[in-house]
C-alpha positions in Angstrom: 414.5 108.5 69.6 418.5 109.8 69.8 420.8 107.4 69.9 424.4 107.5 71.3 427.0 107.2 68.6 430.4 108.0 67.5 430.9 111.4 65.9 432.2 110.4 62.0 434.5 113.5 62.8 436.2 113.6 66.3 435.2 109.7 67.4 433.3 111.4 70.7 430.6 109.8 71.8 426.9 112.1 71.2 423.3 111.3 70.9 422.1 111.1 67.2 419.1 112.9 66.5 417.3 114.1 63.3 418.5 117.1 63.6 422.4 116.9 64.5 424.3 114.0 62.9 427.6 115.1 64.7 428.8 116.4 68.4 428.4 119.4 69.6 431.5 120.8 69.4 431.7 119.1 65.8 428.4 121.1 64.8 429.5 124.7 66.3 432.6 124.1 64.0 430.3 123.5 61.4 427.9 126.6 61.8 431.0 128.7 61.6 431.8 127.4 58.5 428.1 127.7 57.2 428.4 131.1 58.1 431.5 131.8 56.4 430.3 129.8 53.1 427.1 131.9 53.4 428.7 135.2 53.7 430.7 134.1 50.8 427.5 133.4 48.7 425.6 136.5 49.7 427.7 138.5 47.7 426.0 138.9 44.5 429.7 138.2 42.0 429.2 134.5 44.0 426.3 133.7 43.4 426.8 131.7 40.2 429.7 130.0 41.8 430.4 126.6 41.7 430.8 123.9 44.1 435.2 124.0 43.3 435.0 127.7 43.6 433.2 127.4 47.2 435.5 125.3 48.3 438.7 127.1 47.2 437.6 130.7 48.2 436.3 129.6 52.0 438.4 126.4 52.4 435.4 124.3 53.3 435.4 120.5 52.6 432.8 119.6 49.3 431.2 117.0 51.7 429.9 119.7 54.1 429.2 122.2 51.1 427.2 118.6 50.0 425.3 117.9 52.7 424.0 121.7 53.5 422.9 121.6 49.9 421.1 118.3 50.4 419.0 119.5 53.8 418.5 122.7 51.9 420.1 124.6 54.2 421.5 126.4 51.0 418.4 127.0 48.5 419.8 126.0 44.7 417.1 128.8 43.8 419.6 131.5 44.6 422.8 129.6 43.5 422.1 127.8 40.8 425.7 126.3 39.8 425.4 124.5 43.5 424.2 120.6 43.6 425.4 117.4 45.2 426.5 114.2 43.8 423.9 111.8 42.2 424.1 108.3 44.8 425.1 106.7 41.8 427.2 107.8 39.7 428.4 110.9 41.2 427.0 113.5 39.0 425.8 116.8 40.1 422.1 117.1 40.7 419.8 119.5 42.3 417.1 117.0 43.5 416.6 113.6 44.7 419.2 111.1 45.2 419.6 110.2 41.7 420.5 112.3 38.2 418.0 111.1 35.5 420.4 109.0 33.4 420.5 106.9 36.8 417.3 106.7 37.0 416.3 106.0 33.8 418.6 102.9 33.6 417.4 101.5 36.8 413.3 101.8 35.9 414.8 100.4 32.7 416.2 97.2 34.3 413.1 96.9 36.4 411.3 97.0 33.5 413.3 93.9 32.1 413.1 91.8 35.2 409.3 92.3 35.3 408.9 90.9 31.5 411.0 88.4 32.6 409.2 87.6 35.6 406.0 87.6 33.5 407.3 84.9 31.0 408.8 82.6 33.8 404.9 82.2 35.2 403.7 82.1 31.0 406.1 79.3 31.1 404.8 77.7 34.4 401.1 77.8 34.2 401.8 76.1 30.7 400.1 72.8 30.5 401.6 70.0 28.5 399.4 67.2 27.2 401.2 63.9 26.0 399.7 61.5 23.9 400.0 57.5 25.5 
């Protein structure tokens, strides 16, 4: 169900949906600039372009470039130097929300805790005799 909110960009009020996350007028600015990042990319010398280069050659913020790349709105299939920032650690990545090494650290620490929480109740269901 949409609810009204502040647009992050020009404070007006809107109603958030799954589909628009900003006003209207905020998300007509924004198509124009899809369009002129897309035009950009549709040239086959851009295509291996990078998120910096994108940014320089059309003048469109790396958050936007970011978040088309995270709805899929741009497919990394056809540019493959494009990602977004891992949640973590801010490395570039194509899928998800974190890069590997991220990842990998945090099933790691799970991991830990588990044993730990493992020999805690070894430790509990222990049963002590003493000798009177």
């Amino acid at each position: 169900m949409p609810e009204l909110e502040n647009c992050p960009k020009c404070g007006n009020l809107y109603l958030k949906n799954n589909i628009r996350d900003v006003c209207e007028p905020c998300y007509k600015e924004e198509e124009k600039l899809y369009d002129t990042v897309y035009k950009f990319l549709r040239k086959r010398e851009n295509r291996s372009a990078t998120t910096e280069t994108v940014v320089e050659e059309t003048g469109v913020e790396e958050e936007l470039l970011y978040k088309w790349v995270r709805k899929g709105r741009l497919q990394l299939a056809q540019f493959p130097n494009l990602g977004y920032p891992c949640s973590k650690c801010g490395t570039l990545i194509r899928t998800g929300k974190l890069c590997s090494s991220c990842a990998g650290k945090i099933k790691n620490d799970l991991e830990v805790l588990d044993k730990e929480e493992k020999r805690k109740e070894e430790i509990r269901n222990r049963t002590y005799y003493s000798q009177n």
